[in-house]
mmCIF file of the protein (N, C-alpha, C, O) and its ligand, coordinates in Angstrom:
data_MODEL
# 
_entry.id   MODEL 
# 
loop_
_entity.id 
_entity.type 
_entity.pdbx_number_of_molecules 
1 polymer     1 
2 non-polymer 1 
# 
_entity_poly.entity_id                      1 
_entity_poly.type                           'polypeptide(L)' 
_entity_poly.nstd_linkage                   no 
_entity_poly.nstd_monomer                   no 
_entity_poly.pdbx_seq_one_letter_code       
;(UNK)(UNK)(UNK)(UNK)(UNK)(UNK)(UNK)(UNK)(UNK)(UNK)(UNK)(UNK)(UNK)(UNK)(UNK)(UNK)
(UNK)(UNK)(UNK)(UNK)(UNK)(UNK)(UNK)(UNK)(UNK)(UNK)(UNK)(UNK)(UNK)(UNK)(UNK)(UNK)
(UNK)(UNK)(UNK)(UNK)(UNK)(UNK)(UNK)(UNK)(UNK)(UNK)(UNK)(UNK)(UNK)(UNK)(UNK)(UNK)
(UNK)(UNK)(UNK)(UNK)(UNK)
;
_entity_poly.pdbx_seq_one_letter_code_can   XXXXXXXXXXXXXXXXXXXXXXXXXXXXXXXXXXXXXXXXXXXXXXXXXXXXX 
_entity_poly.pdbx_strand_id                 A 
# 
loop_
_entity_poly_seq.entity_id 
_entity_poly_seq.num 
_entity_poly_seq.mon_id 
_entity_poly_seq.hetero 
1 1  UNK n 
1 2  UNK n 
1 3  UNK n 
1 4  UNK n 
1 5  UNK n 
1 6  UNK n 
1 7  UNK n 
1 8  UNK n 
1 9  UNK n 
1 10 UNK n 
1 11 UNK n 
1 12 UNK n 
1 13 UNK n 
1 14 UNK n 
1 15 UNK n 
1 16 UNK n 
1 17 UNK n 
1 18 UNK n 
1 19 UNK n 
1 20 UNK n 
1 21 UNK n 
1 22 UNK n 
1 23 UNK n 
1 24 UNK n 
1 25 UNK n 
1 26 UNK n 
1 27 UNK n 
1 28 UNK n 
1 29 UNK n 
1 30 UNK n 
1 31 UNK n 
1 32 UNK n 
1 33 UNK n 
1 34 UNK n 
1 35 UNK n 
1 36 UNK n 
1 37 UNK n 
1 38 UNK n 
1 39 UNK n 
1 40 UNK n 
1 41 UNK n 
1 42 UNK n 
1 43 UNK n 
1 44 UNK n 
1 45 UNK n 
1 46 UNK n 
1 47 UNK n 
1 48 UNK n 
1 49 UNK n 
1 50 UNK n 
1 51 UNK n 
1 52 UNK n 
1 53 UNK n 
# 
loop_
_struct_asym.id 
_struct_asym.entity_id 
A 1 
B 2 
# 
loop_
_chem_comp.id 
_chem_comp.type 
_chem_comp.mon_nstd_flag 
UNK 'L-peptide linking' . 
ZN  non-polymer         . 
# 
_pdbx_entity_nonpoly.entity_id   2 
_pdbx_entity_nonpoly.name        ? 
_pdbx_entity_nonpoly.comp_id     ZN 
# 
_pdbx_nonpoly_scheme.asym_id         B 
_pdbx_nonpoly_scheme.entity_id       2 
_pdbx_nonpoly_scheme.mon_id          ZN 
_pdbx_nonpoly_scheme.ndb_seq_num     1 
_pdbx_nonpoly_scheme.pdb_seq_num     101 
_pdbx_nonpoly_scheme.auth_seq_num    101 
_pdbx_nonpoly_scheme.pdb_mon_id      ZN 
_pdbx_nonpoly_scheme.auth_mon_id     ZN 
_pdbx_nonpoly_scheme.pdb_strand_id   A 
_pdbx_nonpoly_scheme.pdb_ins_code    . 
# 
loop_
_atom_site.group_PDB 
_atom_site.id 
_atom_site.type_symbol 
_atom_site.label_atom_id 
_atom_site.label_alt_id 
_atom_site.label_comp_id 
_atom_site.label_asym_id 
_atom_site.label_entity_id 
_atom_site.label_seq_id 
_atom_site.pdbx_PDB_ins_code 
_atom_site.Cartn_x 
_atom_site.Cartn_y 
_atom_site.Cartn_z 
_atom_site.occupancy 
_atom_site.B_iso_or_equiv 
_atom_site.pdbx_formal_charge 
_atom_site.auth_seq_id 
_atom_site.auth_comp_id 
_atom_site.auth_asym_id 
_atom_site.auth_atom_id 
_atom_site.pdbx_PDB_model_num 
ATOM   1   N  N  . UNK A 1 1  ? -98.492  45.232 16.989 1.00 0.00 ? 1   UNK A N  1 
ATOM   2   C  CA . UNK A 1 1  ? -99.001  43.883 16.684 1.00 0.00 ? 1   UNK A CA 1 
ATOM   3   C  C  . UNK A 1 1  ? -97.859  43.005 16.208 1.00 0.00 ? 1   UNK A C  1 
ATOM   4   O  O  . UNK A 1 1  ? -97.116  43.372 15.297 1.00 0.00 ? 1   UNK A O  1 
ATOM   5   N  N  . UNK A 1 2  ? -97.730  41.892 16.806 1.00 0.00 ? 2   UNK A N  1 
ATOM   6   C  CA . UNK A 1 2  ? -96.950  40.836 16.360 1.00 0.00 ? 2   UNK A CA 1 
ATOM   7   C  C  . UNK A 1 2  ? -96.811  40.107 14.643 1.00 0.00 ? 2   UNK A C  1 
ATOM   8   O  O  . UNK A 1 2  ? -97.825  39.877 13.985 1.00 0.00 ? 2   UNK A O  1 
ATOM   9   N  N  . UNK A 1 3  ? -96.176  39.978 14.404 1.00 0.00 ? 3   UNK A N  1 
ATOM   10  C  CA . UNK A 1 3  ? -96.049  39.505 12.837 1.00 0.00 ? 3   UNK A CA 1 
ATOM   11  C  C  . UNK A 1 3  ? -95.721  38.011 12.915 1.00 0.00 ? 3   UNK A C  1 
ATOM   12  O  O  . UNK A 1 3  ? -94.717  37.767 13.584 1.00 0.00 ? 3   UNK A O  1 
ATOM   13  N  N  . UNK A 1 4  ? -96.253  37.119 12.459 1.00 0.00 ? 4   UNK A N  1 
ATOM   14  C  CA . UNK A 1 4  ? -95.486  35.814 12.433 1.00 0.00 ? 4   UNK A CA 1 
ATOM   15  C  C  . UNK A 1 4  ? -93.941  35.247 11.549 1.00 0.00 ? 4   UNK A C  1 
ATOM   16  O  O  . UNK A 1 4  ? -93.559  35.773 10.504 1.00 0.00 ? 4   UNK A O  1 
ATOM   17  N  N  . UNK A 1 5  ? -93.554  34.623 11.922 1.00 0.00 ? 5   UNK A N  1 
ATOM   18  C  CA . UNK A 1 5  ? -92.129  34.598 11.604 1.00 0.00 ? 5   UNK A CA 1 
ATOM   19  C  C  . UNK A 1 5  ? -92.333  33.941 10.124 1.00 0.00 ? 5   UNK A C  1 
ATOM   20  O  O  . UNK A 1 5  ? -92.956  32.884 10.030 1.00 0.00 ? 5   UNK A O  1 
ATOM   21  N  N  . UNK A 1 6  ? -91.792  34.592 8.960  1.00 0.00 ? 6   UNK A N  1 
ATOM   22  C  CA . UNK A 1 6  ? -91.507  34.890 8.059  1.00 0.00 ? 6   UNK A CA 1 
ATOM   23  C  C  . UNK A 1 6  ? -91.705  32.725 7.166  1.00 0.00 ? 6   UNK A C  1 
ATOM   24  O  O  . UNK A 1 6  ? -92.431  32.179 6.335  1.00 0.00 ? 6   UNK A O  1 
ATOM   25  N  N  . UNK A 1 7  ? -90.664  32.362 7.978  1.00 0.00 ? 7   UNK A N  1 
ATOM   26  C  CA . UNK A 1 7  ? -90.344  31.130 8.158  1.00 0.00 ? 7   UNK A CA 1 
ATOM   27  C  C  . UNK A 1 7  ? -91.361  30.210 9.229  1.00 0.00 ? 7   UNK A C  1 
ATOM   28  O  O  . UNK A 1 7  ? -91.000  29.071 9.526  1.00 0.00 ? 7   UNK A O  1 
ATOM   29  N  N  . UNK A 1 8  ? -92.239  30.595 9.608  1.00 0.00 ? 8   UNK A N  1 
ATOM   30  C  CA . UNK A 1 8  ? -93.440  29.848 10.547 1.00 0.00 ? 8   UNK A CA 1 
ATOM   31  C  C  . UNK A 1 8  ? -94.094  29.101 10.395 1.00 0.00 ? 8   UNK A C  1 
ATOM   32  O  O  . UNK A 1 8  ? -93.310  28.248 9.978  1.00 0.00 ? 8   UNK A O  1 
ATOM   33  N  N  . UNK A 1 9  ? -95.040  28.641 10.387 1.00 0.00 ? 9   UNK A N  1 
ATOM   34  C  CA . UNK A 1 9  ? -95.395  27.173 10.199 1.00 0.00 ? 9   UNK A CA 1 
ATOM   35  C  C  . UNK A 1 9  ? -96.210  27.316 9.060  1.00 0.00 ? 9   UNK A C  1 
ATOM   36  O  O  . UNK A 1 9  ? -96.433  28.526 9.099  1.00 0.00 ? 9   UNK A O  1 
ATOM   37  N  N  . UNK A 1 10 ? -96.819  26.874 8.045  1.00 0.00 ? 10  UNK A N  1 
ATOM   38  C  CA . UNK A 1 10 ? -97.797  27.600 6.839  1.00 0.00 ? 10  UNK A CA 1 
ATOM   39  C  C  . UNK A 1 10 ? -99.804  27.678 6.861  1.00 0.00 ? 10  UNK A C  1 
ATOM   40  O  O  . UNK A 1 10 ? -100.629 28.076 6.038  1.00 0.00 ? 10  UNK A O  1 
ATOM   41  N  N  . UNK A 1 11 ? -99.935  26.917 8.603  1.00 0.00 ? 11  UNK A N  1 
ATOM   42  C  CA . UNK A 1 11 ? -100.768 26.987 9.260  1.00 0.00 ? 11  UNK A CA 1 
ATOM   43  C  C  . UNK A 1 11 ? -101.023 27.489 10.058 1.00 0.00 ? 11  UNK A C  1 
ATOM   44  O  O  . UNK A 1 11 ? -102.185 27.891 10.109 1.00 0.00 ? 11  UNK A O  1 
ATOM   45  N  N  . UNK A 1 12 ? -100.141 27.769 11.132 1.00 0.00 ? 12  UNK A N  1 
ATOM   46  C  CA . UNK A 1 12 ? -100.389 28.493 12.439 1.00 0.00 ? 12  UNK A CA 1 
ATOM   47  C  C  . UNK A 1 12 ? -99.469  29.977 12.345 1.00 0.00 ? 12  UNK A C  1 
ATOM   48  O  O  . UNK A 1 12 ? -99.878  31.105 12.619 1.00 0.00 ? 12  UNK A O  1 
ATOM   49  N  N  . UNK A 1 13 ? -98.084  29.573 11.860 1.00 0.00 ? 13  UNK A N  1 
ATOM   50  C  CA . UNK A 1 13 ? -96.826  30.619 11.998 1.00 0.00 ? 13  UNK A CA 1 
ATOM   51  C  C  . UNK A 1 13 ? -96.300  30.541 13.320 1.00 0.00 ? 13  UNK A C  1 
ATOM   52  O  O  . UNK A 1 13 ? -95.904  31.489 13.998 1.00 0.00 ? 13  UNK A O  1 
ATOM   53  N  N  . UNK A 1 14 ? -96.327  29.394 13.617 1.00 0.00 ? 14  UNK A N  1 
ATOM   54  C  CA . UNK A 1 14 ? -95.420  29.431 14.615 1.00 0.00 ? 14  UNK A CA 1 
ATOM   55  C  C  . UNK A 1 14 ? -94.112  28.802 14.032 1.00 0.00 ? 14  UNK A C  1 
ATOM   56  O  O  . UNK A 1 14 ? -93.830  28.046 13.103 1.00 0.00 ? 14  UNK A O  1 
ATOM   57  N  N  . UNK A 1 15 ? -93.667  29.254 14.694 1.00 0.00 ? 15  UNK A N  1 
ATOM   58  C  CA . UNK A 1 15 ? -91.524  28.526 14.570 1.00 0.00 ? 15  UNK A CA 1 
ATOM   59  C  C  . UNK A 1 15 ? -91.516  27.218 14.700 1.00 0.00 ? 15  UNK A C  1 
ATOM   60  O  O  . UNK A 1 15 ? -92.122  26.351 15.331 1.00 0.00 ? 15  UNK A O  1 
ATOM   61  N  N  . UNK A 1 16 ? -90.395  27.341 13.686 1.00 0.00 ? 16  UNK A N  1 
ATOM   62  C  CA . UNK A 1 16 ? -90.122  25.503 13.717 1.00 0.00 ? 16  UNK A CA 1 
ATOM   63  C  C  . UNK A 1 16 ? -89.746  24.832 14.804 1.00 0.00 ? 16  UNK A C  1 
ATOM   64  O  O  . UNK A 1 16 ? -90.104  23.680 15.046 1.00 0.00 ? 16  UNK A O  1 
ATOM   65  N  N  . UNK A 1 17 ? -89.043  25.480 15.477 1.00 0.00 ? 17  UNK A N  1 
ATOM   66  C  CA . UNK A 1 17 ? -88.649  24.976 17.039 1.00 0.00 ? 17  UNK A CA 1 
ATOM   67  C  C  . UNK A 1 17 ? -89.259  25.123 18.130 1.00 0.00 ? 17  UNK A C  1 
ATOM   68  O  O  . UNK A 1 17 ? -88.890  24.578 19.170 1.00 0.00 ? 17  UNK A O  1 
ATOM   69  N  N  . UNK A 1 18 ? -90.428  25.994 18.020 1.00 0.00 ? 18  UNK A N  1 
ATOM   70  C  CA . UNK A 1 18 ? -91.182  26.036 18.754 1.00 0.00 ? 18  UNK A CA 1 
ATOM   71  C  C  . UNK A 1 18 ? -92.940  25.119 18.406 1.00 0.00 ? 18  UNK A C  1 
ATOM   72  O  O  . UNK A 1 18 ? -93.938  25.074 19.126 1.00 0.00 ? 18  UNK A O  1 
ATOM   73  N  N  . UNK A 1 19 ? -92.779  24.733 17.531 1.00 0.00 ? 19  UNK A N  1 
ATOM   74  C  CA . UNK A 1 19 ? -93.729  23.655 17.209 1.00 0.00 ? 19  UNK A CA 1 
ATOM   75  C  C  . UNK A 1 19 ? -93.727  22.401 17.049 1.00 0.00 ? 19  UNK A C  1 
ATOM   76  O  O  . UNK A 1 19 ? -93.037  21.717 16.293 1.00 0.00 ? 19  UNK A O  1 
ATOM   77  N  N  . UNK A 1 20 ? -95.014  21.921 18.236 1.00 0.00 ? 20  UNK A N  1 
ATOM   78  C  CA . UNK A 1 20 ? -94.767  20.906 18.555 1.00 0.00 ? 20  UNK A CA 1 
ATOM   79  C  C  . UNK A 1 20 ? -96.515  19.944 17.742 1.00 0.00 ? 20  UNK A C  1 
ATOM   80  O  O  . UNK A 1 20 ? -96.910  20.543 16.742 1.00 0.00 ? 20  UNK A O  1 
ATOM   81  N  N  . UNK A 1 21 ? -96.913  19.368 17.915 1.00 0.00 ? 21  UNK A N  1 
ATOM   82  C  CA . UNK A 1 21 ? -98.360  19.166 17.015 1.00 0.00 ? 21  UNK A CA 1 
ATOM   83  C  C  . UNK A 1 21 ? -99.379  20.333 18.024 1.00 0.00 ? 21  UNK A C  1 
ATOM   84  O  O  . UNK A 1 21 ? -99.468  20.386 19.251 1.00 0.00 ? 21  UNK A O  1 
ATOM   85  N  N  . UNK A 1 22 ? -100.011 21.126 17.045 1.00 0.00 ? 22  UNK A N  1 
ATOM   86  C  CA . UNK A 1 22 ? -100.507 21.871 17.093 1.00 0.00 ? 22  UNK A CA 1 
ATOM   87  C  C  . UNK A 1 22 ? -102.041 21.825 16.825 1.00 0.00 ? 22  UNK A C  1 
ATOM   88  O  O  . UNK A 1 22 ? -102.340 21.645 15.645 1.00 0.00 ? 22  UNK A O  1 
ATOM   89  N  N  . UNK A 1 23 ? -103.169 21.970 17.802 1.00 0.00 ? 23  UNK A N  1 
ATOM   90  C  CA . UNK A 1 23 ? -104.140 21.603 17.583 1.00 0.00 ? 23  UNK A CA 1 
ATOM   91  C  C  . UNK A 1 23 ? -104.809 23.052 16.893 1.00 0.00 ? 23  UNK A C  1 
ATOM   92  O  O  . UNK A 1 23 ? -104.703 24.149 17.443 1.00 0.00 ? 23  UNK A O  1 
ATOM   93  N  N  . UNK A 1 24 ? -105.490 22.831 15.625 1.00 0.00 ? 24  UNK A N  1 
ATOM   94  C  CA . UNK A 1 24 ? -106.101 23.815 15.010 1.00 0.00 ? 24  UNK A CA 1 
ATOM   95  C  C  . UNK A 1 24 ? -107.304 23.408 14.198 1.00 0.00 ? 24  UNK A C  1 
ATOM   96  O  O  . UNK A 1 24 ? -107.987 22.406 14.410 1.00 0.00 ? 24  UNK A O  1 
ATOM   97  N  N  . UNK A 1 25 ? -107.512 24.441 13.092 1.00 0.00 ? 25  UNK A N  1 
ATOM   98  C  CA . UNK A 1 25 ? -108.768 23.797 12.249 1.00 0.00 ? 25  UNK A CA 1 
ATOM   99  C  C  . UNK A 1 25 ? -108.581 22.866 11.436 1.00 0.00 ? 25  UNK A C  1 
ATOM   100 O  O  . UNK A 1 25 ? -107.666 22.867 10.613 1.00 0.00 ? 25  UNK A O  1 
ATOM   101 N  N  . UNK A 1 26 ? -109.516 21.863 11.582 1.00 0.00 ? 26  UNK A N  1 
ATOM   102 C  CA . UNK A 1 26 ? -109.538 20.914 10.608 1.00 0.00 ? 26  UNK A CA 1 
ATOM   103 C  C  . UNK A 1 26 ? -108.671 19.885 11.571 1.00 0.00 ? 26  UNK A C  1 
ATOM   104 O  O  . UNK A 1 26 ? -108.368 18.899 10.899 1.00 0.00 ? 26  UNK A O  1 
ATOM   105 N  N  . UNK A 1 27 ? -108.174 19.792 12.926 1.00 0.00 ? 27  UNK A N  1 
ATOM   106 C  CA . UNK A 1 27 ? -107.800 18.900 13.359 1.00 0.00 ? 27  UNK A CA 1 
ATOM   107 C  C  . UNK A 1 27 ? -105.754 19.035 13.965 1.00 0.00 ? 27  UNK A C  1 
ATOM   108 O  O  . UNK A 1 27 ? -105.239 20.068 13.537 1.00 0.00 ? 27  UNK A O  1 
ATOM   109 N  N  . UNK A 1 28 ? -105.253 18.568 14.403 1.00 0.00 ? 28  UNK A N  1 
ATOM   110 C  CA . UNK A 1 28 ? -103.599 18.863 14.671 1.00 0.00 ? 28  UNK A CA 1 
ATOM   111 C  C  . UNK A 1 28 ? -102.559 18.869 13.625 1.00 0.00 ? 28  UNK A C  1 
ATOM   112 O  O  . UNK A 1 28 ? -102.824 18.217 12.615 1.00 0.00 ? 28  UNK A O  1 
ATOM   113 N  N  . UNK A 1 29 ? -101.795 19.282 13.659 1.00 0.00 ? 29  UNK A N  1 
ATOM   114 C  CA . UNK A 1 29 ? -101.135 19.274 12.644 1.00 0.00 ? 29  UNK A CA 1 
ATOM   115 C  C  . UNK A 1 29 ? -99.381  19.224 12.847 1.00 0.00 ? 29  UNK A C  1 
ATOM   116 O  O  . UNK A 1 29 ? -99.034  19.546 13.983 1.00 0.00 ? 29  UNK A O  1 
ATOM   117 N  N  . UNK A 1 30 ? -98.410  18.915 12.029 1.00 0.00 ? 30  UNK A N  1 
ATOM   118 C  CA . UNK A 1 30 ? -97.049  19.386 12.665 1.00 0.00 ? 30  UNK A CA 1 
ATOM   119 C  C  . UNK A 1 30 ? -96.364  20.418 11.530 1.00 0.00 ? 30  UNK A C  1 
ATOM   120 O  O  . UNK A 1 30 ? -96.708  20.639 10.369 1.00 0.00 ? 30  UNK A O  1 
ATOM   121 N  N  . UNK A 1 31 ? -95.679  20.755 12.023 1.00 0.00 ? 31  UNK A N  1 
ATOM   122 C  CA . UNK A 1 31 ? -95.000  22.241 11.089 1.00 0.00 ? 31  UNK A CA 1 
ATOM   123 C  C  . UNK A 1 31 ? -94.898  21.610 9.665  1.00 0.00 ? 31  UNK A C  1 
ATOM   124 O  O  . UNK A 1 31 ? -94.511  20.490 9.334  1.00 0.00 ? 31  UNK A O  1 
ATOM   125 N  N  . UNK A 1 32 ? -95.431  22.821 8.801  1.00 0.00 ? 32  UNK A N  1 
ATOM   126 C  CA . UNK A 1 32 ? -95.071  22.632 7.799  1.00 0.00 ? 32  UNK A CA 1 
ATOM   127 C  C  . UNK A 1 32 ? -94.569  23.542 6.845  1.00 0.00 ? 32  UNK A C  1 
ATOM   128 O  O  . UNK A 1 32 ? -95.503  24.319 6.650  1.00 0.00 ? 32  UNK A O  1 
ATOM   129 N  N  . UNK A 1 33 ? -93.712  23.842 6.214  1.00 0.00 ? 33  UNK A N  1 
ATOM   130 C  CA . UNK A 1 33 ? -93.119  24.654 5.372  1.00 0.00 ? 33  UNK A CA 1 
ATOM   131 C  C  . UNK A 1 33 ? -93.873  25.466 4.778  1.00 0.00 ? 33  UNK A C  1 
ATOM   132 O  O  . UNK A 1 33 ? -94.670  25.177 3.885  1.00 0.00 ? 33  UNK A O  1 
ATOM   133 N  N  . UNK A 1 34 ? -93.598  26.897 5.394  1.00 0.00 ? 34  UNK A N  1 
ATOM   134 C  CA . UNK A 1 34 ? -94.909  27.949 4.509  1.00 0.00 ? 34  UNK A CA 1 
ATOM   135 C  C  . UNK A 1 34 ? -94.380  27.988 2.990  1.00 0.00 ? 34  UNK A C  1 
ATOM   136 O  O  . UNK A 1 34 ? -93.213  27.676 2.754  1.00 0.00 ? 34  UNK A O  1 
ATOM   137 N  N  . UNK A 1 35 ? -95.589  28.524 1.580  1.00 0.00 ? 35  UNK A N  1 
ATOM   138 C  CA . UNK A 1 35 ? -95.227  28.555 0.489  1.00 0.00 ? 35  UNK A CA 1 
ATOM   139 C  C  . UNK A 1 35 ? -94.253  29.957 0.426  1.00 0.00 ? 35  UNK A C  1 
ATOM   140 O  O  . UNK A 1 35 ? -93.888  30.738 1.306  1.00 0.00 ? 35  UNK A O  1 
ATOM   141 N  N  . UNK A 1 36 ? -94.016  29.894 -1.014 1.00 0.00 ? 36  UNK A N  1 
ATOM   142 C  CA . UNK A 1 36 ? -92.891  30.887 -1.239 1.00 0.00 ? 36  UNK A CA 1 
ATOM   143 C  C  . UNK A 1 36 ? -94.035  32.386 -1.061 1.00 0.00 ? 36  UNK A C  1 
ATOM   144 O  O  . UNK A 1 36 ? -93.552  33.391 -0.540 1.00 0.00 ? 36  UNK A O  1 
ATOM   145 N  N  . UNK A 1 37 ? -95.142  32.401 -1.411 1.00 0.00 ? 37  UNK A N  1 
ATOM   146 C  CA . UNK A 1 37 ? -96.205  33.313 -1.570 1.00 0.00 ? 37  UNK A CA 1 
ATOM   147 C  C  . UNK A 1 37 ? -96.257  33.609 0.193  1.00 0.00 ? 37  UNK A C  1 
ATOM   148 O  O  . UNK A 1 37 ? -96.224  34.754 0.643  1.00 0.00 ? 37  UNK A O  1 
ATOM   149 N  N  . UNK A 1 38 ? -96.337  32.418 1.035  1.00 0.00 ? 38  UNK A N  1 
ATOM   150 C  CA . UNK A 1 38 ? -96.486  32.827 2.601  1.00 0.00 ? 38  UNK A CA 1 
ATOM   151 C  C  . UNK A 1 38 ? -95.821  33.699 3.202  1.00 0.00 ? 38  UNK A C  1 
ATOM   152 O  O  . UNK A 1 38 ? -96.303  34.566 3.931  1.00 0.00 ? 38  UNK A O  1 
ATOM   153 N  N  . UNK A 1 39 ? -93.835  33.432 2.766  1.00 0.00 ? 39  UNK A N  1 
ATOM   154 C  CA . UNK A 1 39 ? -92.905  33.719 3.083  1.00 0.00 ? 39  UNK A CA 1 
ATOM   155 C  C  . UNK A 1 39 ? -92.929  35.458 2.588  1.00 0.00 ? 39  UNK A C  1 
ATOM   156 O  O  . UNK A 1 39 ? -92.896  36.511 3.225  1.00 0.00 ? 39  UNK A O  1 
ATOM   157 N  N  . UNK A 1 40 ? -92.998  35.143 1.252  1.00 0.00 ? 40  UNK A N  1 
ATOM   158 C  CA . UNK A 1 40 ? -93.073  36.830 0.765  1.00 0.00 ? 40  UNK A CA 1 
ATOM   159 C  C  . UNK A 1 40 ? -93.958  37.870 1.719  1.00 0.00 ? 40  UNK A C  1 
ATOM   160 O  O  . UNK A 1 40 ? -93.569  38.963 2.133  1.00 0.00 ? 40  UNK A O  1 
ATOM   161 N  N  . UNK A 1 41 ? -95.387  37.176 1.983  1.00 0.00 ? 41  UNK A N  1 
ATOM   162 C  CA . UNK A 1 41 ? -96.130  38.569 2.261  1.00 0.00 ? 41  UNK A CA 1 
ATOM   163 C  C  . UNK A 1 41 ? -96.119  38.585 3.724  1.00 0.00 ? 41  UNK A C  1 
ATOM   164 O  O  . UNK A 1 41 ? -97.076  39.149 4.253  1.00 0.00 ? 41  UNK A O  1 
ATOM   165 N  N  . UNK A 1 42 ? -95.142  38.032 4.545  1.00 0.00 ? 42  UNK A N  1 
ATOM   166 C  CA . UNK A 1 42 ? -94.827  37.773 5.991  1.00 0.00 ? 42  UNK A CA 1 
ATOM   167 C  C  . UNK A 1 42 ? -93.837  38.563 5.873  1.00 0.00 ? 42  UNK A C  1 
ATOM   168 O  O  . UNK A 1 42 ? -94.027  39.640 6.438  1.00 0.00 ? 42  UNK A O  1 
ATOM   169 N  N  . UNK A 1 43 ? -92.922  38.462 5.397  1.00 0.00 ? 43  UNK A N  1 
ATOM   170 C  CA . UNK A 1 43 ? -91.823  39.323 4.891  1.00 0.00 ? 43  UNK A CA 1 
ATOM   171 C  C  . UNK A 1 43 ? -92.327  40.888 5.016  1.00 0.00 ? 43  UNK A C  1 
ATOM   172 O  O  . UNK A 1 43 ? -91.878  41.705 5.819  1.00 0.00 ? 43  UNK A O  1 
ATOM   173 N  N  . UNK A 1 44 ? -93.350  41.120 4.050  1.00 0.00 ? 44  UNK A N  1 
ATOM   174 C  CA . UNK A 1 44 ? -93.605  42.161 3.666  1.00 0.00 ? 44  UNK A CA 1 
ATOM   175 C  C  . UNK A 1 44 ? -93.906  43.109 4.582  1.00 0.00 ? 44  UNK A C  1 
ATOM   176 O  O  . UNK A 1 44 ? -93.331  44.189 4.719  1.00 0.00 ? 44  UNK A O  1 
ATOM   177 N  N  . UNK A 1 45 ? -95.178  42.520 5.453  1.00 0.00 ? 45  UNK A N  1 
ATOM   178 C  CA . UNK A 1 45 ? -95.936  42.320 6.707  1.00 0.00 ? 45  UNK A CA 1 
ATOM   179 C  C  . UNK A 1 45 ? -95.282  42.985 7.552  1.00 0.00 ? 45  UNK A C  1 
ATOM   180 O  O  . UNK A 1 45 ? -95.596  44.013 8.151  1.00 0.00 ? 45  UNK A O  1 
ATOM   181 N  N  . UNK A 1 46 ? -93.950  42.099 7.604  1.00 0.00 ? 46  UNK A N  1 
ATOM   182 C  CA . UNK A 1 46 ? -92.676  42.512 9.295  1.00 0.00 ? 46  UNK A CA 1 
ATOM   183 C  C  . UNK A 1 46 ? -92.175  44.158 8.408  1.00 0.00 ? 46  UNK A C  1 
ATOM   184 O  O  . UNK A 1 46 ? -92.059  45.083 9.213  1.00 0.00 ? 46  UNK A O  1 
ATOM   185 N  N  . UNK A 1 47 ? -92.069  44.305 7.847  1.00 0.00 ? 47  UNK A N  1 
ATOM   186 C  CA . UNK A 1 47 ? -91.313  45.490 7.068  1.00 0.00 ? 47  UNK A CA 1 
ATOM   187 C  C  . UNK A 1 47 ? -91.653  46.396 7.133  1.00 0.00 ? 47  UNK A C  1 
ATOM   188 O  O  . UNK A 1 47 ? -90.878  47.340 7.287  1.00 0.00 ? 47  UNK A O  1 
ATOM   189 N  N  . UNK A 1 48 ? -93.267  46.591 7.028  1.00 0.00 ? 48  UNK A N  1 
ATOM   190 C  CA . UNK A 1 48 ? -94.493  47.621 7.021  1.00 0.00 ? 48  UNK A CA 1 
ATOM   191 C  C  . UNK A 1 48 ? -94.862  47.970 8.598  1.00 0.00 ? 48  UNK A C  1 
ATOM   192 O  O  . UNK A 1 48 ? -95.349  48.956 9.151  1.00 0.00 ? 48  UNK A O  1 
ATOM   193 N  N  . UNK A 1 49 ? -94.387  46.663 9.058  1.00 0.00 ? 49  UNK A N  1 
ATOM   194 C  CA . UNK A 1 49 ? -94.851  47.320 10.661 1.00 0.00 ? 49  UNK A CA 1 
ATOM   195 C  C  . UNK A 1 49 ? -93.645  47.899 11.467 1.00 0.00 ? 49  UNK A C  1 
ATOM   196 O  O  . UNK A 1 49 ? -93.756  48.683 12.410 1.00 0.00 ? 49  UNK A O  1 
ATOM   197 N  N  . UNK A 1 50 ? -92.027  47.210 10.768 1.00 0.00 ? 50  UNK A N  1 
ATOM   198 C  CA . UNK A 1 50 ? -90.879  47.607 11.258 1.00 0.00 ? 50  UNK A CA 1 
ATOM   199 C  C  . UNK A 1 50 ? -90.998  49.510 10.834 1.00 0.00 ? 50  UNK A C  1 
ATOM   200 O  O  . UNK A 1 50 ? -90.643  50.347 11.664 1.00 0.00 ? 50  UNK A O  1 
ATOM   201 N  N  . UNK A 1 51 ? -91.382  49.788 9.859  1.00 0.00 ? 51  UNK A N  1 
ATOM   202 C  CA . UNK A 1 51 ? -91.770  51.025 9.068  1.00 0.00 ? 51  UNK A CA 1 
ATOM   203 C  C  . UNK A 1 51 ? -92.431  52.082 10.008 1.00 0.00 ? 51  UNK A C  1 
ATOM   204 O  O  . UNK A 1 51 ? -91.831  53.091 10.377 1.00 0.00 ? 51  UNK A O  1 
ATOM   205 N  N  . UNK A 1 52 ? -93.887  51.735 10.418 1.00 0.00 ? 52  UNK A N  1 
ATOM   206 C  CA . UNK A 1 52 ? -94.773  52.140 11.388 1.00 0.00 ? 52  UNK A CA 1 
ATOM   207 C  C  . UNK A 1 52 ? -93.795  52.851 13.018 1.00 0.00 ? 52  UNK A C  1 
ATOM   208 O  O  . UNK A 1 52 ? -93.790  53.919 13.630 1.00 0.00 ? 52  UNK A O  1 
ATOM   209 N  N  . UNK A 1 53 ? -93.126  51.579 13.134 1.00 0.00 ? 53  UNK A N  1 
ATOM   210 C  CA . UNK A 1 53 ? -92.444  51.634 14.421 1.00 0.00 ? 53  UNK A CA 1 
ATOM   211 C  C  . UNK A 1 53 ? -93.721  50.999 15.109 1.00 0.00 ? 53  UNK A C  1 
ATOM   212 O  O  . UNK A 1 53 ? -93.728  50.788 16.322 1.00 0.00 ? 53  UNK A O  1 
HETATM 213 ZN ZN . ZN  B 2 .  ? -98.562  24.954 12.722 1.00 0.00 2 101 ZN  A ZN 1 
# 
């Protein structure tokens, strides 16, 4: 399973360069800086599955 990038959008997780307005809930949106709490457990996330293999 895919992990979203650590650094991804704090709505969707998509990449900053790869986001362009993004239609989702509550309406479109454009990238926005995930919190430090997002970043951590995305982090964590990629680590546990890098782990798994
Ligand atoms: Zn987004």
């Amino acid at each position: 399973m895919k992990t979203p990038n650590p650094m991804g959008c704090r709505h969707c997780g998509i990449d900053r360069r790869g986001h362009a307005i993004q239609a989702g809930t509550g309406g479109s949106h454009t990238w926005q800086q995930p919190s430090q709490q997002q970043i951590k457990d995305r982090m964590h996330a990629r680590r546990v599955a890098a782990e798994k293999g």
